[in-house]
C-alpha positions as CSV (number, residue, x, y, z in Angstrom):
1,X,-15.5,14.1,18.5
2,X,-13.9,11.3,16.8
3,X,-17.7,9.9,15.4
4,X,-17.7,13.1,13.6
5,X,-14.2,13.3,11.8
6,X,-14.9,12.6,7.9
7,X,-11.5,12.0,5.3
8,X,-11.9,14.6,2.6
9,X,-10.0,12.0,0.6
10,X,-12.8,9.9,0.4
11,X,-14.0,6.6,2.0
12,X,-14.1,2.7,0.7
13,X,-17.1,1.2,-0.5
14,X,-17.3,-2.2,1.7
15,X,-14.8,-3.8,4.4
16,X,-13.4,-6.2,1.7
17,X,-12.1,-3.4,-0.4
18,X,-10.3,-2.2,2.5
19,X,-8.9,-5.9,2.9
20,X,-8.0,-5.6,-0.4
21,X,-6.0,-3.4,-0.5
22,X,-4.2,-3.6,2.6
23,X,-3.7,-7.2,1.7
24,X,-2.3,-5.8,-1.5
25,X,0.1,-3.3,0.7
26,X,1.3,-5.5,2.8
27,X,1.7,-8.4,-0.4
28,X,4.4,-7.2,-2.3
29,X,7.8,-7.9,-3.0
30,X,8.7,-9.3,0.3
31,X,6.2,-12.1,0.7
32,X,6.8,-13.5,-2.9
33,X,10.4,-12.8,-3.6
34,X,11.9,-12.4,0.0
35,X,10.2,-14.8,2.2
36,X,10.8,-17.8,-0.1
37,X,14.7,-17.1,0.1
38,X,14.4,-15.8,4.0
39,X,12.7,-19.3,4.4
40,X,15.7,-21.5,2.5
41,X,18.0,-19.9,4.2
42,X,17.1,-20.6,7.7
43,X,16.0,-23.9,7.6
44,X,12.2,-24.6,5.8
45,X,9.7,-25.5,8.1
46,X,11.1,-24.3,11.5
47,X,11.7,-20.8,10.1
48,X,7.4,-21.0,8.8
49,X,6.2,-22.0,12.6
50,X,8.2,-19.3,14.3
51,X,7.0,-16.4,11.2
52,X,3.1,-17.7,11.9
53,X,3.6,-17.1,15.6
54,X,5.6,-13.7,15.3
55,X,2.8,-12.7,12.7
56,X,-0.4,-13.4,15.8
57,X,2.2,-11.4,18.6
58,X,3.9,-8.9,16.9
59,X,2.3,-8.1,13.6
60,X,-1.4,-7.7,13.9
61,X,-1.6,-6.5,17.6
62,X,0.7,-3.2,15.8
63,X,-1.6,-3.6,12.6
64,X,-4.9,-3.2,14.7
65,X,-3.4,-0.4,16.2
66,X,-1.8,1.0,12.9
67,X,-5.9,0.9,11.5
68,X,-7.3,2.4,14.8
69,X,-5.1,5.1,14.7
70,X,-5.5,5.9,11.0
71,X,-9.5,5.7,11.0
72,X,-9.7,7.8,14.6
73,X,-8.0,10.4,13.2
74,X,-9.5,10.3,9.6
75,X,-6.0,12.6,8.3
76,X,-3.1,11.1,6.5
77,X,-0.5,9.9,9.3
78,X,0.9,12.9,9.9
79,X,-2.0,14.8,10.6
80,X,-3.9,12.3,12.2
81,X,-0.6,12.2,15.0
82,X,-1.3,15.5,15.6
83,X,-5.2,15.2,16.2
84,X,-5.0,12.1,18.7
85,X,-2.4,13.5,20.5
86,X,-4.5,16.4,21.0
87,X,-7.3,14.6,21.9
88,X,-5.4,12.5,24.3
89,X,-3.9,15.1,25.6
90,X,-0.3,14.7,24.7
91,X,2.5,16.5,23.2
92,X,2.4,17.4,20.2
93,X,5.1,16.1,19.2
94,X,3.7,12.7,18.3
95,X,3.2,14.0,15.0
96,X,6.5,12.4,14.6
97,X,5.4,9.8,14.4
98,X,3.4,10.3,11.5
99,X,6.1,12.2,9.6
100,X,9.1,9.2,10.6
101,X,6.5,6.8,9.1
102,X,5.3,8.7,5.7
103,X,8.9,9.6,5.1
104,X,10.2,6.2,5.7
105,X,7.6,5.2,3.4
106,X,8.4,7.5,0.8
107,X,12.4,6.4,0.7
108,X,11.5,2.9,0.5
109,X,9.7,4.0,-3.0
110,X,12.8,5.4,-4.2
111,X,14.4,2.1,-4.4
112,X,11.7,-0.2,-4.8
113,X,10.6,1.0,-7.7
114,X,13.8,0.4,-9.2
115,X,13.5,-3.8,-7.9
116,X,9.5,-3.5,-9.6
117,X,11.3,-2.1,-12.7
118,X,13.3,-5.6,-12.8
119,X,9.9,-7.4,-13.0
120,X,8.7,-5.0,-15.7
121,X,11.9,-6.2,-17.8
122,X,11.6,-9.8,-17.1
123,X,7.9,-10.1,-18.4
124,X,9.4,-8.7,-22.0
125,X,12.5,-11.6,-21.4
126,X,9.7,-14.6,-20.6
127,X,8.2,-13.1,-24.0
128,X,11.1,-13.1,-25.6
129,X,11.9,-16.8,-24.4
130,X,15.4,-15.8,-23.9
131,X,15.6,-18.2,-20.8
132,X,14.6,-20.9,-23.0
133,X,17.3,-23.4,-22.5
134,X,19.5,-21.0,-20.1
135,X,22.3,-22.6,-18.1
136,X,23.2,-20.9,-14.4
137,X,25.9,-18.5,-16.0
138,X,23.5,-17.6,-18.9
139,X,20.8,-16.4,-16.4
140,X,23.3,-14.6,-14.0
141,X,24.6,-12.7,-17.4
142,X,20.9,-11.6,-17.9
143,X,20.4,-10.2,-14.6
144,X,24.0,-8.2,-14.3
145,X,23.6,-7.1,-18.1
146,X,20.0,-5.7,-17.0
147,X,21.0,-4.0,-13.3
148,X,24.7,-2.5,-14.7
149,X,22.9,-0.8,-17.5
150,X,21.5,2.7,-16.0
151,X,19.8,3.7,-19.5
152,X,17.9,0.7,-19.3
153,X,17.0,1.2,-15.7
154,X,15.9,4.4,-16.0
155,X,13.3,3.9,-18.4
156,X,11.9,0.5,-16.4
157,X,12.1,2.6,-13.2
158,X,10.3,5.7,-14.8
159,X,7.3,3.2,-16.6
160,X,6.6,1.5,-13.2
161,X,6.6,5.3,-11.2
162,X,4.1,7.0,-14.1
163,X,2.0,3.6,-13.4
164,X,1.8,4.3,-10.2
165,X,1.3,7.6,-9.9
166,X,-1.5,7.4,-12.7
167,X,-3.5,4.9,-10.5
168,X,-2.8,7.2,-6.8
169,X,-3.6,10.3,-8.8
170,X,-7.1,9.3,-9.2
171,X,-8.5,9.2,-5.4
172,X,-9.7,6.5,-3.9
173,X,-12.3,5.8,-5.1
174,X,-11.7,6.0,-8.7
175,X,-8.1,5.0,-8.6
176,X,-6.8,3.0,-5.2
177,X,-10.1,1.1,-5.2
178,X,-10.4,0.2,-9.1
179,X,-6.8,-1.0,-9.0
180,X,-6.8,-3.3,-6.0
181,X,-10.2,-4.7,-7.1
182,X,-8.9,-6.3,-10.3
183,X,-5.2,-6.2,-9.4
184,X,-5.6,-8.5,-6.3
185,X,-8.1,-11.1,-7.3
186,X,-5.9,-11.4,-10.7
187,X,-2.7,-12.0,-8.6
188,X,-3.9,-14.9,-6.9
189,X,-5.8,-16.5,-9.6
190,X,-2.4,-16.4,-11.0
191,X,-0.6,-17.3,-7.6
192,X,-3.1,-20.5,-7.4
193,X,-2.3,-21.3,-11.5
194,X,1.1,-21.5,-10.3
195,X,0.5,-23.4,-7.4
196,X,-1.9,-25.7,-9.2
197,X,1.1,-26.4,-11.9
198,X,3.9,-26.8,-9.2
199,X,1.4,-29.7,-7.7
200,X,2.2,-31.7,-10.9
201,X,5.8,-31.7,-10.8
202,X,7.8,-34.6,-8.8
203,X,9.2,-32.3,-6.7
204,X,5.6,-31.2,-4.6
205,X,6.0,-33.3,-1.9
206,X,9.4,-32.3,-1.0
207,X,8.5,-28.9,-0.9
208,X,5.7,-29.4,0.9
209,X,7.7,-31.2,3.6
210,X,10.7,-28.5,3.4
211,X,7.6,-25.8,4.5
212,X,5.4,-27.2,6.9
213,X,7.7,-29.9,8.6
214,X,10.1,-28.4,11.5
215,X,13.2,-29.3,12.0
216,X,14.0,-27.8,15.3
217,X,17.6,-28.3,15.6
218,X,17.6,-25.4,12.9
219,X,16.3,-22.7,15.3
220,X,18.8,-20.5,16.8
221,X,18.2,-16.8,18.4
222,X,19.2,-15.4,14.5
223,X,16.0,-17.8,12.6
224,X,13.9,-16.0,15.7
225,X,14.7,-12.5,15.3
226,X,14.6,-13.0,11.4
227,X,11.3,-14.4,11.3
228,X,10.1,-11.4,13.6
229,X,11.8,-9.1,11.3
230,X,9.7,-10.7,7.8
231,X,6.7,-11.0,10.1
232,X,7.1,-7.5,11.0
233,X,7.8,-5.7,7.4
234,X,5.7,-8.4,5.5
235,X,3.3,-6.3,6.5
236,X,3.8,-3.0,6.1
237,X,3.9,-1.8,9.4
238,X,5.3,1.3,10.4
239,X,5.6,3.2,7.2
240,X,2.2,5.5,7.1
241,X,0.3,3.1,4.3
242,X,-2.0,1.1,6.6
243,X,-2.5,4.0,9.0
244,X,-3.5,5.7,5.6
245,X,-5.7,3.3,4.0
246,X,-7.2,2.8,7.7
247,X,-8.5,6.6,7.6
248,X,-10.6,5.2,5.0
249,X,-12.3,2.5,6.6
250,X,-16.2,3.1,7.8
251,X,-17.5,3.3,11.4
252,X,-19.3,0.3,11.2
253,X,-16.1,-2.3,9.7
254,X,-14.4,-4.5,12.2
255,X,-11.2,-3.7,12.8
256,X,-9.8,-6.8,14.8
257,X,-11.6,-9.1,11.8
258,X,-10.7,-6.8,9.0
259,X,-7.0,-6.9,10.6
260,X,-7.4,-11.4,11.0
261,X,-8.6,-11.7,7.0
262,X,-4.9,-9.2,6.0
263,X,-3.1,-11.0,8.3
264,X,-4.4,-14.7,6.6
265,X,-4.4,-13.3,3.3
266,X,-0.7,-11.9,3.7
267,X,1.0,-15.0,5.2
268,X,-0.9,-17.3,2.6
269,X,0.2,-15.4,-0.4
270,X,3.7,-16.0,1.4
271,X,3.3,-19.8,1.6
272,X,1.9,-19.9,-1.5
273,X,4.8,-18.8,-3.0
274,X,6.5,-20.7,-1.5
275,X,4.6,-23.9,-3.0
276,X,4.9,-22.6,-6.0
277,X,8.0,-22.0,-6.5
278,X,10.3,-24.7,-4.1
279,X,8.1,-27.7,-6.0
280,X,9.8,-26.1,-9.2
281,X,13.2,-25.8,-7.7
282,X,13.5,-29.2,-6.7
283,X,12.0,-30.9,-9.5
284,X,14.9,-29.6,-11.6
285,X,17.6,-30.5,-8.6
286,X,18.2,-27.2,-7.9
287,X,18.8,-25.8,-4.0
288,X,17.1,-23.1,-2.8
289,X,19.3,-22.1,-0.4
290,X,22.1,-21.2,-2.8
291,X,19.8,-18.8,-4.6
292,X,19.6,-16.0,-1.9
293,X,17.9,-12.6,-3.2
294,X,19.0,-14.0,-6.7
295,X,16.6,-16.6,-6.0
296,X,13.9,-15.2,-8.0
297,X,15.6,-13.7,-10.6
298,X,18.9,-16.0,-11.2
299,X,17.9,-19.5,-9.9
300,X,14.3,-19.6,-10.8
301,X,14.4,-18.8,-14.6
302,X,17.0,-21.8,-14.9
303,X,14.1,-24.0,-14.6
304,X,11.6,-21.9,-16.2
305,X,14.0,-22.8,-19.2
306,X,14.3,-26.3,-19.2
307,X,10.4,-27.0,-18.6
308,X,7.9,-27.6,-20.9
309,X,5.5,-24.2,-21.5
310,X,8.6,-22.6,-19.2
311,X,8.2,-19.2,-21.2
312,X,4.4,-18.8,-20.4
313,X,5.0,-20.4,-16.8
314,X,7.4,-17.3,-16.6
315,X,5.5,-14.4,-18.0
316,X,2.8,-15.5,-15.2
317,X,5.1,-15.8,-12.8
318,X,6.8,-12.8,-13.2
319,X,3.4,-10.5,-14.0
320,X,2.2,-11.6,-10.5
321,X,5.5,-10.1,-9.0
322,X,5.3,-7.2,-10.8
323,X,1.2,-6.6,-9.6
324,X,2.3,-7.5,-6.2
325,X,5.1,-4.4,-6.4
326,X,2.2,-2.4,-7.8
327,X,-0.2,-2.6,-5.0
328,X,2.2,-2.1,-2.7
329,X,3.9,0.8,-4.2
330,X,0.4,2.5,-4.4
331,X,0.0,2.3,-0.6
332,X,3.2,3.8,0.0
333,X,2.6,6.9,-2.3
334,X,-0.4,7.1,-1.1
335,X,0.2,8.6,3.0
336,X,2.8,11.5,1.1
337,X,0.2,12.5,-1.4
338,X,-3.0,12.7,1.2
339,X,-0.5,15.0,3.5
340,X,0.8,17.1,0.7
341,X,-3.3,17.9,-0.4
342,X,-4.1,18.2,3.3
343,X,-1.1,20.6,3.7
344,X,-0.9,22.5,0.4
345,X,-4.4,22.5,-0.8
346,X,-3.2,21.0,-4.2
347,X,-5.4,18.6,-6.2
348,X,-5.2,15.0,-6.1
349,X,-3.3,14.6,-9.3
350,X,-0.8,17.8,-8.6
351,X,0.4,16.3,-5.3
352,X,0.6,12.4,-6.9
353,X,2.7,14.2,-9.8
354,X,4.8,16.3,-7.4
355,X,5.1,13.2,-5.0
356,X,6.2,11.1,-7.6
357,X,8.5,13.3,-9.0
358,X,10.7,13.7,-6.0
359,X,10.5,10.0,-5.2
360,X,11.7,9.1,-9.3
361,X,14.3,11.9,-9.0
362,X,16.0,9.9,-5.3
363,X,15.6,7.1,-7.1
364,X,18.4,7.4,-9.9
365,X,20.4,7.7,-6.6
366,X,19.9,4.1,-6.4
367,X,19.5,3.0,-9.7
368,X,23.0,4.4,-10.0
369,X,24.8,2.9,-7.1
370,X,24.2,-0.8,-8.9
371,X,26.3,0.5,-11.8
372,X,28.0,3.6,-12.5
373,X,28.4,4.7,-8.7
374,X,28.7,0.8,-7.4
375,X,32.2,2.1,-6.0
376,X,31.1,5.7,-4.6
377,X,30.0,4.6,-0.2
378,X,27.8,6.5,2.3
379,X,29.1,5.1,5.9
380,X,30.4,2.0,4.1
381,X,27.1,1.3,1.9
382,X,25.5,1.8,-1.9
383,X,22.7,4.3,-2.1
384,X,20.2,1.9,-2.7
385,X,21.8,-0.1,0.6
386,X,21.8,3.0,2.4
387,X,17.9,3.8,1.4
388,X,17.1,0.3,2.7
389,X,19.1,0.0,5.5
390,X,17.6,3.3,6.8
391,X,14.4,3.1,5.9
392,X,13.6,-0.9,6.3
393,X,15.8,-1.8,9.4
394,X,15.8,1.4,11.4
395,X,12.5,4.5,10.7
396,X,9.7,1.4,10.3
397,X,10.9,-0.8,13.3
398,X,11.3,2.6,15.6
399,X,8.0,3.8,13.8
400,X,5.8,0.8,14.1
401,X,6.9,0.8,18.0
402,X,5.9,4.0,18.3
403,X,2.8,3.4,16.7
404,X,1.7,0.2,19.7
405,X,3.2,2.5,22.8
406,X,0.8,5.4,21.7
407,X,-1.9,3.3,20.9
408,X,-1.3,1.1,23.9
409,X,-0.4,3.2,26.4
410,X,-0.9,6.9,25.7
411,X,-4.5,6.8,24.3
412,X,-7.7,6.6,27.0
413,X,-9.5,3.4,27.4
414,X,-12.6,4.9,26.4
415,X,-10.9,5.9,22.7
416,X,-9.3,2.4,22.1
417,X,-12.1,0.7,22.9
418,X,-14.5,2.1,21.1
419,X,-12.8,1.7,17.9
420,X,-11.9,-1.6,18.6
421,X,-15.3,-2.8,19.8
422,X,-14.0,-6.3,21.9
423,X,-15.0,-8.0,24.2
424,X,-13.2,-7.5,28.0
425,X,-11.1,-10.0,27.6
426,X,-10.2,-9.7,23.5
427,X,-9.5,-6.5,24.4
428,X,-7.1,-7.0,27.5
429,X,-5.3,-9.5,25.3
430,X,-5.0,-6.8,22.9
431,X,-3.7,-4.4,25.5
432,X,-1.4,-6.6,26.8
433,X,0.4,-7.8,23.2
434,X,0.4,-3.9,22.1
435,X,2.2,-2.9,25.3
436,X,4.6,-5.5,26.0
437,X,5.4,-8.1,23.5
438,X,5.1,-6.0,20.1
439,X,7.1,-3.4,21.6
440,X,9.5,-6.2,22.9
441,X,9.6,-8.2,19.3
442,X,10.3,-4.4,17.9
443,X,13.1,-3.4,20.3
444,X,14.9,-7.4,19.7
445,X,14.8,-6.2,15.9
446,X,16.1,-2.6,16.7
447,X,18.9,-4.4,18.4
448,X,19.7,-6.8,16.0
449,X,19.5,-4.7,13.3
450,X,21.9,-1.7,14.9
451,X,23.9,-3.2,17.1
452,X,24.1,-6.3,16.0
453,X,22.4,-8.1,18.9
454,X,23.1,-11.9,19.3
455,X,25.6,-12.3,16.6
């Protein structure tokens, strides 16, 4: 039955377009602008070796079963739940699933967009060359002036949303696959420009040794479960987008080597960021463990400003970020729009509009909680900390869980292997990472993140 299911969405051309673009979901905001600060602050090159191995356990076993899942069903995740859980013979309500993941996706939009939009304004700054000579104060002052004026925000956050749903209104074919195939080879040319340029300054070799040398007297149950946490949402597990993009993936694609080139391709844009932006950092003696999420938008442009060619060095810099936001925000619109045509019947570019609409209008929740509501609390948080809290540390960790047990234990042999296509023993290492130790790595994050397990 499954052999015959066809996406009326529309299929990618070749494997690597697929790669493509679920390396450009998964490479977004978090791999260049969180993991380099995730990494200062717990300890360099002990914090890398336990985010490699957490990335081989925990992250591709769910990805390969995010994928099957997505391209069995051949239905945005929602529907696709509901069709393999038929097939399987389970309840219904799996669909769940499908609706916890698209929905966590979509309020992870509403307050992403907002961080893209700070890219957005800092590619006019570098152009400006107002960080031309900045001092630590003079940088802060630029970001708080930018994120406590809501006029301001609103416009960067409504540019980045129309630029996104302009691409995701277009199908895949003539929008998802044009973007990713000029977006992602662009942003790491640029990446390895920057790279290439950090290898010239004195400070290289330190950083080199800060990434890939251990210290192990730095690793502590906390550097564990937040490496399995980055490996985890580094990824883009759990929130509909792969299961999506996986829906369009042919028959005849590998999905345990299409889910190996992602997984290389995510975690070297991650350490590529990092080399290209530590080398810079210590060159100009400054820490990057005092940065925190500031680190990319407060510390950095300190040194943009005092180097030679710092302003075009920025506007690269700061261009990649914002293409890596891109690609990702397209794969999170992207599982709400394929449901709302699947369920409604409306064109392509009615549901992207109407999608993107409701996602722009929860947004100024956010965008208004960094200024003119900072003091106004939901259960002792911001809106934009509420968004993330409940979308990022609680609906993808119980949705990306949820995602390995079906895969792993509620779907037949028969079905998982077949799309998988291993080998005996590939696939029994499969079975065995998908039913125990993802779900384990999941549940340690769960308990970390709720009740605060281990400290």
């Amino acid at each position: 039955m499954a052999a015959n299911r066809t996406s009326i969405h529309g299929q990618w051309s070749s494997r690597w377009i697929f790669v493509l673009a679920a390396t450009g979901s998964a490479v977004g905001l978090g791999n260049i602008w969180r993991f380099p600060y995730i990494t200062a602050e717990h300890g360099g090159g002990a914090f890398v070796l336990i985010y490699l191995v957490c990335i081989i356990l925990v992250g591709l076993p769910i990805m390969m079963s995010e994928i099957m899942l997505g391209r069995r069903g051949r239905r945005s995740p929602i529907h696709a739940m509901e069709v393999l859980a038929e097939e399987e013979g389970r309840s219904r309500h799996w669909r769940l699933v499908g609706v916890l993941g698209v929905f966590a996706g979509f309020f992870i939009l509403t307050f992403y967009s907002i961080v893209a939009g700070w890219t957005l304004a800092y590619i006019l700054r570098t152009v400006s060359g107002v960080f031309n000579g900045a001092s630590a104060q003079e940088t802060q002052d630029i970001f708080n002036a930018l994120v406590s004026d809501p006029e301001r925000l609103l416009a960067w956050h409504t540019i980045f949303m129309i630029m996104t749903v302009s691409v995701v209104s277009r199908g895949v074919k003539q929008g998802l696959e044009q973007a990713v195939r000029y977006l992602m080879p662009a942003l790491f040319v640029l990446l390895l420009f920057l790279v290439g340029y950090s290898a010239t300054t004195s400070g290289f070799s330190e950083a080199v040794s800060y990434l890939f040398k251990p210290d192990f007297s730095q690793i502590g149950p906390s550097t564990v479960l937040v490496a399995l946490g980055q490996a985890f949402f580094s990824l883009s597990l759990g929130m509909g987008a792969i299961m999506t993009y996986g829906s369009y993936l042919s028959e005849r694609a590998s999905i345990p080597g299409t889910t190996a080139y992602i997984g290389v391709m995510d975690t070297g844009v991650a350490l590529l960021a990092g080399l290209a932006i530590f080398p810079i950092m210590f060159s100009f003696g400054l820490q990057p463990e005092e940065g925190g999420p500031g680190l990319i938008f407060m510390i950095l442009p300190i040194a943009f400003g005092q180097m030679s060619y710092g302003s075009i060095l920025a506007f690269i810099f700061f261009t990649l970020l914002m293409f890596a936001a891109w690609t990702s925000a397209l794969s999170i619109l992207e599982p709400i729009t394929a449901w709302l045509v699947e369920k409604t019947g409306y064109t392509r570019m009615k549901a992207a509009i109407c999608s993107g609409f409701v996602a722009w209008l929860l947004g100024l929740g956010s965008l208004l909680s960094l200024n003119l509501w900072s003091e106004v609390k939901l259960f002792g948080m911001t809106f934009f900390s509420l968004m993330e809290h409940l979308s990022v540390n609680i609906m993808l960790p119980v949705g990306g869980l949820l995602i390995s047990v079906f895969a792993a234990w509620c779907m037949s042999r028969s079905s998982s292997f077949a799309e998988l296509k291993l080998s005996n023993n590939a696939y029994l290492a499969w079975k065995v990472a998908a039913m125990f130790i993802a779900p384990a790595g999941v549940i340690l994050i769960l308990l970390q993140e709720v009740f605060g397990f281990l400290g």
